[in-house]
Backbone as XML, in Angstrom:
<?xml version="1.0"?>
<chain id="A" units="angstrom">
  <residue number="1" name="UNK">
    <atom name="N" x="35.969" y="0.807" z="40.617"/>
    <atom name="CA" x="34.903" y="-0.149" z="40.552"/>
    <atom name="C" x="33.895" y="0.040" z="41.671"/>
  </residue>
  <residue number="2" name="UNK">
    <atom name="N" x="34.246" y="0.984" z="42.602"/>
    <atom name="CA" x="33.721" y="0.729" z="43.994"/>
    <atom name="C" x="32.386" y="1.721" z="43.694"/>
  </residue>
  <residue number="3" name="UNK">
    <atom name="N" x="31.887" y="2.611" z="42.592"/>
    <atom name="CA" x="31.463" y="3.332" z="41.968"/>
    <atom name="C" x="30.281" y="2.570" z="41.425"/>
  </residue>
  <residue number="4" name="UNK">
    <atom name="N" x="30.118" y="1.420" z="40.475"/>
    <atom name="CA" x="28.982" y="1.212" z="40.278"/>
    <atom name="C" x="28.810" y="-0.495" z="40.751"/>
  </residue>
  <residue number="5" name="UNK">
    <atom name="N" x="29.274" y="-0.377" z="41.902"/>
    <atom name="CA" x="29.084" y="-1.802" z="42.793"/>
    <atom name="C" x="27.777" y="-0.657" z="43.714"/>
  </residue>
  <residue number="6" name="UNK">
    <atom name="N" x="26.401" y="-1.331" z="43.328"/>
    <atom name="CA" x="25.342" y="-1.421" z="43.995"/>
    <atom name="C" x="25.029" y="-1.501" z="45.927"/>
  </residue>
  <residue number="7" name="UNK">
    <atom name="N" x="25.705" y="-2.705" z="46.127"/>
    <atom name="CA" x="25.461" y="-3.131" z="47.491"/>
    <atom name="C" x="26.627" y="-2.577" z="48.262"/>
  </residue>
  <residue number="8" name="UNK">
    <atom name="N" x="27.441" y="-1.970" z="47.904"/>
    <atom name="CA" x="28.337" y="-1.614" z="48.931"/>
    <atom name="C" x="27.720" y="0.080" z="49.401"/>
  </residue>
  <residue number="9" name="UNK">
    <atom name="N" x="27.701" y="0.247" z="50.678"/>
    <atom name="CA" x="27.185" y="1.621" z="50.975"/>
    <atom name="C" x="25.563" y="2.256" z="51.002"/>
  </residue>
  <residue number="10" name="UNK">
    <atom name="N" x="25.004" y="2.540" z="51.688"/>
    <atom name="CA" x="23.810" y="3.242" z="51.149"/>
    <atom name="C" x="22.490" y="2.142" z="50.801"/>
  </residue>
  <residue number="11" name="UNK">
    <atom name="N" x="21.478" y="2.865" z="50.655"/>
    <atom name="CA" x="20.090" y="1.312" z="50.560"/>
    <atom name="C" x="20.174" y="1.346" z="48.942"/>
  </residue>
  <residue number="12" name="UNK">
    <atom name="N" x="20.034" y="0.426" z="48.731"/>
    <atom name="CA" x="19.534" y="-0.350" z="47.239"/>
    <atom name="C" x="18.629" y="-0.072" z="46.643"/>
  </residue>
  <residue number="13" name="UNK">
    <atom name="N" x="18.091" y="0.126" z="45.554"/>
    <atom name="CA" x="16.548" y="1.005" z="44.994"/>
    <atom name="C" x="16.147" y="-0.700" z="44.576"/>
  </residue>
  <residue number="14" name="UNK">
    <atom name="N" x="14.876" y="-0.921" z="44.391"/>
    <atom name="CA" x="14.359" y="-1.926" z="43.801"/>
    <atom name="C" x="13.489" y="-1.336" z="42.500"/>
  </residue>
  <residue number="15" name="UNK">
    <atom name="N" x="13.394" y="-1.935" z="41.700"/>
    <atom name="CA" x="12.929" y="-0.905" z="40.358"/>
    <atom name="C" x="11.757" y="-1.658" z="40.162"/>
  </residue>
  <residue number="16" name="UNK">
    <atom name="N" x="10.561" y="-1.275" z="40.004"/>
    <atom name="CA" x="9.263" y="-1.522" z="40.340"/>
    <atom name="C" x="8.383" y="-0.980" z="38.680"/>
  </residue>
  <residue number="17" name="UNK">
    <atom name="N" x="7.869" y="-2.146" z="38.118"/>
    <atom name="CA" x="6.877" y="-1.432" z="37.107"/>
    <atom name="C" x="5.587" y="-0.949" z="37.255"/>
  </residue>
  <residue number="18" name="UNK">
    <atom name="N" x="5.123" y="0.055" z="37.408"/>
    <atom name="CA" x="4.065" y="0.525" z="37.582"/>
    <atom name="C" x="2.745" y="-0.375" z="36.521"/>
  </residue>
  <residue number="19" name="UNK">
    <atom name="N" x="1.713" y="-1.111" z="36.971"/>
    <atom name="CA" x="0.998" y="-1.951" z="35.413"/>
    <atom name="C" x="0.219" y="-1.581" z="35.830"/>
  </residue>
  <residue number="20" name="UNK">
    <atom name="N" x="-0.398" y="-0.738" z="36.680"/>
    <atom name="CA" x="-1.774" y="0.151" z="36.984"/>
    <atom name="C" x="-2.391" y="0.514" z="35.627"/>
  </residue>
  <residue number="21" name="UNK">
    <atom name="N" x="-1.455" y="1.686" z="34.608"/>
    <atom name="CA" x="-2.205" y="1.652" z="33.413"/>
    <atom name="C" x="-2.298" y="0.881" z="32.281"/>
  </residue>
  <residue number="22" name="UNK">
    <atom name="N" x="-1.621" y="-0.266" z="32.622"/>
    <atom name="CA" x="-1.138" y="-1.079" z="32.042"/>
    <atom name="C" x="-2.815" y="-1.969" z="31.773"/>
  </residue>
  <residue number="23" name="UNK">
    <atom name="N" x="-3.201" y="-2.467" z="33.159"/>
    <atom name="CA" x="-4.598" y="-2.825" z="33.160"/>
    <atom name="C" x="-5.721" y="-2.231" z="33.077"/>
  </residue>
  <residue number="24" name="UNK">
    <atom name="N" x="-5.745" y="-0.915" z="32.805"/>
    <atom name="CA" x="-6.420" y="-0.043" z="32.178"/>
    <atom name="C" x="-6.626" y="-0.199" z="31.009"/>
  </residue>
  <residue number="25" name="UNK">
    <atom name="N" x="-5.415" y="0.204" z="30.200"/>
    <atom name="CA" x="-5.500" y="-0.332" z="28.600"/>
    <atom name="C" x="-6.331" y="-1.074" z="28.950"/>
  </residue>
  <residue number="26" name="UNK">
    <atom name="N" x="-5.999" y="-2.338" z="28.871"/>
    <atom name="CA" x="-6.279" y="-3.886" z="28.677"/>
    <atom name="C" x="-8.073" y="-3.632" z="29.134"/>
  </residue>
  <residue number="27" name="UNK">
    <atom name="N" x="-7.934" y="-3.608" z="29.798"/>
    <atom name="CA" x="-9.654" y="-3.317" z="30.028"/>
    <atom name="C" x="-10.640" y="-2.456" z="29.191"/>
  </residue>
  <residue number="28" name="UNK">
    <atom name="N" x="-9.682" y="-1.500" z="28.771"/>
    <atom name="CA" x="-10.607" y="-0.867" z="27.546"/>
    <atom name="C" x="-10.906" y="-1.114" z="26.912"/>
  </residue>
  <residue number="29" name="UNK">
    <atom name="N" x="-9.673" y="-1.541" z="26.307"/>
    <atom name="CA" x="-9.739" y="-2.987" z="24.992"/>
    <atom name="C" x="-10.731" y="-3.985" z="25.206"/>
  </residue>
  <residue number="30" name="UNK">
    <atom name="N" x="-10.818" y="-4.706" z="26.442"/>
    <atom name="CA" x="-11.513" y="-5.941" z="26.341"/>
    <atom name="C" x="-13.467" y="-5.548" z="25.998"/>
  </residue>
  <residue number="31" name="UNK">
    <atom name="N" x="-13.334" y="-4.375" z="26.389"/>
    <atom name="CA" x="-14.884" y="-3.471" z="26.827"/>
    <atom name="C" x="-14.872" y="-3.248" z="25.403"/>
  </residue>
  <residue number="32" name="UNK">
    <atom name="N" x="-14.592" y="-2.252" z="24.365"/>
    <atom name="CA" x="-14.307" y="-2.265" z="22.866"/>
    <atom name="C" x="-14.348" y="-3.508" z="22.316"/>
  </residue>
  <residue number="33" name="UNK">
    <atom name="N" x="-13.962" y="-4.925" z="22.424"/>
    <atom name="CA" x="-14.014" y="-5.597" z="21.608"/>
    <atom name="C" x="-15.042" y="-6.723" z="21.980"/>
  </residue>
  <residue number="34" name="UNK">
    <atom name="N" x="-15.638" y="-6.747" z="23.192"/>
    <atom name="CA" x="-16.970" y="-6.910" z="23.729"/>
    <atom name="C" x="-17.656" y="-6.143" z="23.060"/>
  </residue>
  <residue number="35" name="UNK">
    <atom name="N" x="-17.994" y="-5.160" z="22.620"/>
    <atom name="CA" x="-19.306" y="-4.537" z="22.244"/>
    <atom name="C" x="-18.690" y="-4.506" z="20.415"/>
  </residue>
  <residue number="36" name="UNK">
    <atom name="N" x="-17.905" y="-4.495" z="19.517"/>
    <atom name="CA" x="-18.242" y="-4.905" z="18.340"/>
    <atom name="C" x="-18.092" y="-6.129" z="18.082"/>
  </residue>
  <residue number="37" name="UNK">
    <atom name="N" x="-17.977" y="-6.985" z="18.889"/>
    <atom name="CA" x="-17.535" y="-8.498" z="18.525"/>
    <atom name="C" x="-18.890" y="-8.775" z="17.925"/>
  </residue>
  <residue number="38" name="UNK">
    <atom name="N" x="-20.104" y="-8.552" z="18.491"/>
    <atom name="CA" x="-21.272" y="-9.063" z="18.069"/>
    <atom name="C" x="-21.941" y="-8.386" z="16.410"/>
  </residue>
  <residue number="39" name="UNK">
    <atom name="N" x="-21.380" y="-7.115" z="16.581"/>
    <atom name="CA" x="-21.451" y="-6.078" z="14.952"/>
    <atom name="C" x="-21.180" y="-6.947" z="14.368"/>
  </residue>
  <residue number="40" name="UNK">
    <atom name="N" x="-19.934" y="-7.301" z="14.279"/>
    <atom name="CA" x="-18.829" y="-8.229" z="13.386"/>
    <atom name="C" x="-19.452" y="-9.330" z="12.565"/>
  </residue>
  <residue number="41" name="UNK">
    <atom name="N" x="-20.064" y="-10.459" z="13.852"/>
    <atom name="CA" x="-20.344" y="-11.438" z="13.083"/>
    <atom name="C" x="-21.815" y="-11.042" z="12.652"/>
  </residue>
  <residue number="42" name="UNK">
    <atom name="N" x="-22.636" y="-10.214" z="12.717"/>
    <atom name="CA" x="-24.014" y="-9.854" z="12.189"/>
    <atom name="C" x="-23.404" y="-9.331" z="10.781"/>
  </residue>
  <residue number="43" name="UNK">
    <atom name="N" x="-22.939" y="-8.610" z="10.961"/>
    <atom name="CA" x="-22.424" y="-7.833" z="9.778"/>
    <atom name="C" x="-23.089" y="-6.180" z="9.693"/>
  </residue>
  <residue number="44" name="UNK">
    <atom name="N" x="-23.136" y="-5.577" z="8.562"/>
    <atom name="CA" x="-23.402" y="-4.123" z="8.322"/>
    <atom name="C" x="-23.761" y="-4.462" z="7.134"/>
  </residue>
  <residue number="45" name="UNK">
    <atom name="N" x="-25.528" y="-4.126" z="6.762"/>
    <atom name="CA" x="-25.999" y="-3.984" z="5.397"/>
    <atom name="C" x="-25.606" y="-2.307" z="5.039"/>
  </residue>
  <residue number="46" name="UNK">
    <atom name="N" x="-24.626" y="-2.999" z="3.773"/>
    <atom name="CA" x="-24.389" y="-1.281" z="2.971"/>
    <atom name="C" x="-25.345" y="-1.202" z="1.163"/>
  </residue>
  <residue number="47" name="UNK">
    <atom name="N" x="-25.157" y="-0.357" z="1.244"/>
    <atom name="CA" x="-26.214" y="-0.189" z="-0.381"/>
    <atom name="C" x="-24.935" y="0.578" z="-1.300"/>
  </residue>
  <residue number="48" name="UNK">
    <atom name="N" x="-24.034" y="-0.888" z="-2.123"/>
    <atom name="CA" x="-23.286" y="0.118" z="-2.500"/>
    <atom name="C" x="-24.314" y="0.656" z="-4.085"/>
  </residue>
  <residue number="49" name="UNK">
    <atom name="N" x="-23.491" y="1.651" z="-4.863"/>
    <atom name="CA" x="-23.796" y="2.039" z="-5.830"/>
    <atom name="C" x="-23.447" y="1.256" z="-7.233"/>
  </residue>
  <residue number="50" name="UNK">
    <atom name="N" x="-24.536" y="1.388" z="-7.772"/>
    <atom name="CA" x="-24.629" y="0.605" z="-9.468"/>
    <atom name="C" x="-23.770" y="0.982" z="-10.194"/>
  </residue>
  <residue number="51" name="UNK">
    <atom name="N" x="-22.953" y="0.311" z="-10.929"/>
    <atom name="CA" x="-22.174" y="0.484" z="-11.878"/>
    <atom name="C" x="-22.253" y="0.339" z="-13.108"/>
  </residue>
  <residue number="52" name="UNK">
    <atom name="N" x="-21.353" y="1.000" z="-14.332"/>
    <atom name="CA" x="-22.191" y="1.180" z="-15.930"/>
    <atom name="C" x="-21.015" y="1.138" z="-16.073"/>
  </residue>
  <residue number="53" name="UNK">
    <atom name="N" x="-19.529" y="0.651" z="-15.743"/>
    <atom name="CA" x="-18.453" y="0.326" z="-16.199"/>
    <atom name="C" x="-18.404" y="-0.902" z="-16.806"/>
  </residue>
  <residue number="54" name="UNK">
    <atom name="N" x="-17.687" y="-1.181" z="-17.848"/>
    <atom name="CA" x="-17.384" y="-2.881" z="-18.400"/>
    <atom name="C" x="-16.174" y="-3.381" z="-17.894"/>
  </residue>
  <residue number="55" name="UNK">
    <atom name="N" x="-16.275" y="-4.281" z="-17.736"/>
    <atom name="CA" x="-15.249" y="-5.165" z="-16.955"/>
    <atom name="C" x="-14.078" y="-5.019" z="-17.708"/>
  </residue>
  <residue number="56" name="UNK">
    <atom name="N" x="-12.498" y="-5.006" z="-17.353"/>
    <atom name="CA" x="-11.454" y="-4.886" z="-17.686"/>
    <atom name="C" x="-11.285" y="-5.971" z="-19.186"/>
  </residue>
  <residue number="57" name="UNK">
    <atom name="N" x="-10.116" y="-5.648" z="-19.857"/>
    <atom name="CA" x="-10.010" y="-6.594" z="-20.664"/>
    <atom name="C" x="-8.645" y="-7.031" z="-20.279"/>
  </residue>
  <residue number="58" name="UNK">
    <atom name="N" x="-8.284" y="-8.216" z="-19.595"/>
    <atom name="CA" x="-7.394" y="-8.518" z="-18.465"/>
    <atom name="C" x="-6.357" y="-9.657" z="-19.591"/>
  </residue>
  <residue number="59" name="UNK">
    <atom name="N" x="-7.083" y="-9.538" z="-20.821"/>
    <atom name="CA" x="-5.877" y="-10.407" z="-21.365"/>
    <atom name="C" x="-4.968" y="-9.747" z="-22.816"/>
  </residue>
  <residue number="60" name="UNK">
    <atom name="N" x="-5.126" y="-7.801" z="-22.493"/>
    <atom name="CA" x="-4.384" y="-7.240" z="-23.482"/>
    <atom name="C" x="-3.360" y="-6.462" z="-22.090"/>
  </residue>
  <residue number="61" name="UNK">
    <atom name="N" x="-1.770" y="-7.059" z="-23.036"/>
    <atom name="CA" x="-0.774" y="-6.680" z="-22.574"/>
    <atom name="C" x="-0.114" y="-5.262" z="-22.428"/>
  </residue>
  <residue number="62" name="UNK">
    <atom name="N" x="-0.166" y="-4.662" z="-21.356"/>
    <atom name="CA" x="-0.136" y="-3.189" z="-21.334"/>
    <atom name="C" x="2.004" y="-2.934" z="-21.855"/>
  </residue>
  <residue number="63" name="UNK">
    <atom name="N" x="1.733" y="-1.849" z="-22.429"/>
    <atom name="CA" x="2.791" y="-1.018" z="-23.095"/>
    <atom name="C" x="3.535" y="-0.206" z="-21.846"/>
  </residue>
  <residue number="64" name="UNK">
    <atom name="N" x="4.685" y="-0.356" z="-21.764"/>
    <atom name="CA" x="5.252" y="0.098" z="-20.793"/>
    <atom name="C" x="6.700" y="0.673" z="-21.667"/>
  </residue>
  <residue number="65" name="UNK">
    <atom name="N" x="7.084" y="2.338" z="-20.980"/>
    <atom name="CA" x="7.565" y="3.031" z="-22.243"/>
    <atom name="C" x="8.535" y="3.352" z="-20.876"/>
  </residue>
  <residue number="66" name="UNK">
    <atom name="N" x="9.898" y="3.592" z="-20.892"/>
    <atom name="CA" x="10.931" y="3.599" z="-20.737"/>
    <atom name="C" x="11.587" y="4.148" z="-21.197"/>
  </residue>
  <residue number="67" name="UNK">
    <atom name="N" x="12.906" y="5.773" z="-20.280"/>
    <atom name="CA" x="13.381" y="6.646" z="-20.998"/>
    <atom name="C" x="14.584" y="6.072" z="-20.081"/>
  </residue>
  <residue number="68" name="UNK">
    <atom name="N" x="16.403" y="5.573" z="-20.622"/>
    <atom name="CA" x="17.093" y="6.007" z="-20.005"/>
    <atom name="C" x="17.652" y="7.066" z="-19.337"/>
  </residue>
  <residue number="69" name="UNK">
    <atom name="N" x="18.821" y="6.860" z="-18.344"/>
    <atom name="CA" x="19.427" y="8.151" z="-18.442"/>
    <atom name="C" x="20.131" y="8.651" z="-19.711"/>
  </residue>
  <residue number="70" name="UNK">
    <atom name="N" x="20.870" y="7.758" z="-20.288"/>
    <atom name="CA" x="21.562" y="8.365" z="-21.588"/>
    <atom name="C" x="20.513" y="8.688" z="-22.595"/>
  </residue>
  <residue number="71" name="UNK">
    <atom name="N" x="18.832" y="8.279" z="-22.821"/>
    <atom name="CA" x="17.744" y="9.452" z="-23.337"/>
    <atom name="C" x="17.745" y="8.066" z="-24.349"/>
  </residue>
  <residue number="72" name="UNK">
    <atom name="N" x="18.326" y="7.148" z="-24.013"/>
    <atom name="CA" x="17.401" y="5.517" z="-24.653"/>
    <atom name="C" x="15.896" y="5.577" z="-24.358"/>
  </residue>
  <residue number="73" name="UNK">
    <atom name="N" x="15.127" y="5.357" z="-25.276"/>
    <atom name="CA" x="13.860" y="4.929" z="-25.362"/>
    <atom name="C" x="13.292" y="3.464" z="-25.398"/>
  </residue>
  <residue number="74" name="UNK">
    <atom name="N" x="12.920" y="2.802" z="-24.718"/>
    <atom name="CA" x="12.341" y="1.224" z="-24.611"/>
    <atom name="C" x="11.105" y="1.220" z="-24.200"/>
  </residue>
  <residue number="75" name="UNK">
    <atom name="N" x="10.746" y="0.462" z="-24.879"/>
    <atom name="CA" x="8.810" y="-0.094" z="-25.271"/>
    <atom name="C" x="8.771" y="-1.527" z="-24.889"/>
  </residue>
  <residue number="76" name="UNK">
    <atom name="N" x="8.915" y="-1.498" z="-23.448"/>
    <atom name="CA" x="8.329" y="-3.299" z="-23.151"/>
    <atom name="C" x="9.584" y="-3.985" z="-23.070"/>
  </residue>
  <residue number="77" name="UNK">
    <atom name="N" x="10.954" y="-3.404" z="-22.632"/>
    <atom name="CA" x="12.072" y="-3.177" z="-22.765"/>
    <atom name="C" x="12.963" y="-3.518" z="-23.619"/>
  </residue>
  <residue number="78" name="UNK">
    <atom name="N" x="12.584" y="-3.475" z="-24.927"/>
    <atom name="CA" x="12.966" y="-3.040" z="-26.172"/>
    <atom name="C" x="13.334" y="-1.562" z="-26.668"/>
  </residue>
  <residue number="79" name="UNK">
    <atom name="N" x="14.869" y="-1.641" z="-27.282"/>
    <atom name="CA" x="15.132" y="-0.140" z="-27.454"/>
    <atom name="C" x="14.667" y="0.227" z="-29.057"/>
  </residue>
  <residue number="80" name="UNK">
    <atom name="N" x="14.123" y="1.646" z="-28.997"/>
    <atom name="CA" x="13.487" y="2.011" z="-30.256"/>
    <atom name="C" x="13.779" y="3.471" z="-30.740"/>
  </residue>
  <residue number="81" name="UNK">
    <atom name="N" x="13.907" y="3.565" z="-31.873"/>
    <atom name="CA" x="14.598" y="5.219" z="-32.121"/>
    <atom name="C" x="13.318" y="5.899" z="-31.822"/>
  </residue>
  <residue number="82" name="UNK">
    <atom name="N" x="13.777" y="7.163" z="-31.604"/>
    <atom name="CA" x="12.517" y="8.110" z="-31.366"/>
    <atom name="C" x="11.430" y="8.432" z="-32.645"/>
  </residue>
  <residue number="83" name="UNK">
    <atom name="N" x="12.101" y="8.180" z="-33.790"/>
    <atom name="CA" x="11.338" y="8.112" z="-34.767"/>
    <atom name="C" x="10.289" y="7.323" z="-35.279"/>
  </residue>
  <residue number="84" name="UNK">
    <atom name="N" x="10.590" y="5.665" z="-34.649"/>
    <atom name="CA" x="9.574" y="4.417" z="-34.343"/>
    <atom name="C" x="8.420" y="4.984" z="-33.313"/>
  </residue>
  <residue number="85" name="UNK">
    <atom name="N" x="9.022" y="6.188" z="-32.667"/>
    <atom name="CA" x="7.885" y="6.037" z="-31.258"/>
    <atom name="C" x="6.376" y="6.398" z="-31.647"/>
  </residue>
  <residue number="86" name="UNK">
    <atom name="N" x="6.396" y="7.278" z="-32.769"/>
    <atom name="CA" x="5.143" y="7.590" z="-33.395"/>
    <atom name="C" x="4.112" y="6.739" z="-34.025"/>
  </residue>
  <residue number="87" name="UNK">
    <atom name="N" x="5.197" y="5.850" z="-34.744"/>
    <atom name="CA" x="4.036" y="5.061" z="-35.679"/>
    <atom name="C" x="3.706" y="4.017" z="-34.549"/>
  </residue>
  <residue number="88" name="UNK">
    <atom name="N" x="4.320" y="3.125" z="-33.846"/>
    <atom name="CA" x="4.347" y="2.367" z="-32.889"/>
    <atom name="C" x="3.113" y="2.871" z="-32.033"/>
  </residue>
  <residue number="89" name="UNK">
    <atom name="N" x="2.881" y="4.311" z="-31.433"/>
    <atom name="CA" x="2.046" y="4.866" z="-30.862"/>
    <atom name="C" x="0.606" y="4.471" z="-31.535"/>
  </residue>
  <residue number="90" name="UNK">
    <atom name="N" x="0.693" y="5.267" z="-33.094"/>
    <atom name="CA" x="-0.794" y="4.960" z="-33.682"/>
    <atom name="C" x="-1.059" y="3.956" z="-34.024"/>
  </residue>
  <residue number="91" name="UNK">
    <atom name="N" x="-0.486" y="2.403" z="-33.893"/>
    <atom name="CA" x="-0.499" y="1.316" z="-33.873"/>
    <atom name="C" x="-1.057" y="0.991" z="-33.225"/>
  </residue>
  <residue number="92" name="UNK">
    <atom name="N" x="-0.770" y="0.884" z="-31.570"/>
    <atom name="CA" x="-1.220" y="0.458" z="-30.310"/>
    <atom name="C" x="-3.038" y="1.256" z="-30.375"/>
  </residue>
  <residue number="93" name="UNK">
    <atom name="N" x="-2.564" y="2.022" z="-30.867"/>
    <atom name="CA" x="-4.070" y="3.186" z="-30.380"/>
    <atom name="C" x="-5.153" y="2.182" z="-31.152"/>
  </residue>
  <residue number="94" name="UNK">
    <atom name="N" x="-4.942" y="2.736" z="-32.570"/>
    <atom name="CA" x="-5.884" y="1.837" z="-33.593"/>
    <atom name="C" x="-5.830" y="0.453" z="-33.262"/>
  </residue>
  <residue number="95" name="UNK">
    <atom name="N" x="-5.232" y="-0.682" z="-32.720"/>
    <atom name="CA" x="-5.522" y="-1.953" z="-32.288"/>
    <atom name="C" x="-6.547" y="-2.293" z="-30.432"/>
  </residue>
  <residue number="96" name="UNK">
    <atom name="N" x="-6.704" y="-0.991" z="-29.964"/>
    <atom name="CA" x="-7.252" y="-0.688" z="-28.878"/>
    <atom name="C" x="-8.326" y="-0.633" z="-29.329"/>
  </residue>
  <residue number="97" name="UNK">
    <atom name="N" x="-9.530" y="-1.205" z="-28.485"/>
    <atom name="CA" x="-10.880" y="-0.403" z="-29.001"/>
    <atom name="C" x="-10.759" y="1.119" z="-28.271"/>
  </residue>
  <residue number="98" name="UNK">
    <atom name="N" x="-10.634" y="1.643" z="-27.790"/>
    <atom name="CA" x="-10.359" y="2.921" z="-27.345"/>
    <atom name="C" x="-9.148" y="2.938" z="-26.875"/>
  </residue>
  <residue number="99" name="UNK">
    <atom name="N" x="-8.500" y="4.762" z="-26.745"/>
    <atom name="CA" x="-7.313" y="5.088" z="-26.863"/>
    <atom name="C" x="-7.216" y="4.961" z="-25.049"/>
  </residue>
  <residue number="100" name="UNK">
    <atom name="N" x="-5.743" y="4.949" z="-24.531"/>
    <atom name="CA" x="-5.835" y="4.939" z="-23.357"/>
    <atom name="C" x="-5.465" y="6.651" z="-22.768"/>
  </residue>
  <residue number="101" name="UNK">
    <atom name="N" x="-6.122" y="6.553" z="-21.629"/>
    <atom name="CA" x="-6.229" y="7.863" z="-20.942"/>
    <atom name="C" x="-4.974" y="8.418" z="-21.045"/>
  </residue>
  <residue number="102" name="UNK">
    <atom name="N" x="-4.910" y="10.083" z="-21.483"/>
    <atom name="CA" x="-3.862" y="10.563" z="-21.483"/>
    <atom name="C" x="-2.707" y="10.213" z="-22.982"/>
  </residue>
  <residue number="103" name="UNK">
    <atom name="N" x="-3.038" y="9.368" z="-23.665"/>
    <atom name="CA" x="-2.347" y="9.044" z="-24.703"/>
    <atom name="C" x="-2.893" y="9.721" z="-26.111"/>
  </residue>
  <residue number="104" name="UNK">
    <atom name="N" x="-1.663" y="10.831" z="-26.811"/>
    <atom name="CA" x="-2.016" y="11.524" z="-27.484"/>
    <atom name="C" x="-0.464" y="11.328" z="-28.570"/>
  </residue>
  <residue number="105" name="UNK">
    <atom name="N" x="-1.148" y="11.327" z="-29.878"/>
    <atom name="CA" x="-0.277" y="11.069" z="-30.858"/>
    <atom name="C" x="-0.925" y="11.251" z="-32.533"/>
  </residue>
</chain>
C-alpha cells in the first residue's frame, strides 16, 4: 500500500489545468458570433429559381412491394402470387395519371 499512498516520501505534484487555450477558443467564438449576429437578424436576400413542377398529390397512397426471405411477395403487406404481380402492376399504372419513375410492366 505504501506504493500508491501519495504523501508519504518525496513532494506531491499538484495537477494544474492549463485554460490559456481554453480562453482563446472562447474568445474566438465570442468575435465570430459578434460579427454574424447582426447578418442573422438582417437576413440574406437569395433569388431562388422558378419552378414548373406541380405540387405533389399528397392524398394517393403509395404501393410498397416487399420480397421475403423465403421469396414471399407483399404489396402494402399483403401476400400475392407472382402471377397477381403483373396485372396488379398495370392497374396501379393506368389509375395513376402518370406511371411512376422507374416502373415498367
Amino acid at each position: 500500500m505504501a506504493a500508491f499512498d501519495s504523501h508519504r516520501g518525496g513532494a506531491s505534484s499538484i495537477a494544474q489545468i492549463n485554460v490559456t487555450p481554453l480562453v482563446d477558443v472562447m474568445l474566438v467564438l465570442l468575435v465570430i458570433f459578434m460579427v454574424t449576429a447582426p447578418i442573422i437578424q438582417q437576413g440574406v436576400a437569395v433569388d431562388l429559381p422558378k419552378t414548373r413542377a406541380a405540387p405533389l398529390n399528397a392524398q394517393e397512397e403509395p404501393l410498397v412491394v416487399g420480397i421475403a426471405q423465403n421469396g414471399a411477395i407483399y404489396l402494402n403487406d399483403v401476400p400475392i402470387a407472382i402471377s397477381a404481380f403483373d396485372s396488379i402492376g398495370a392497374t396501379a399504372r393506368t389509375a395513376r395519371e402518370s406511371p411512376a419513375p422507374g416502373w415498367t410492366g
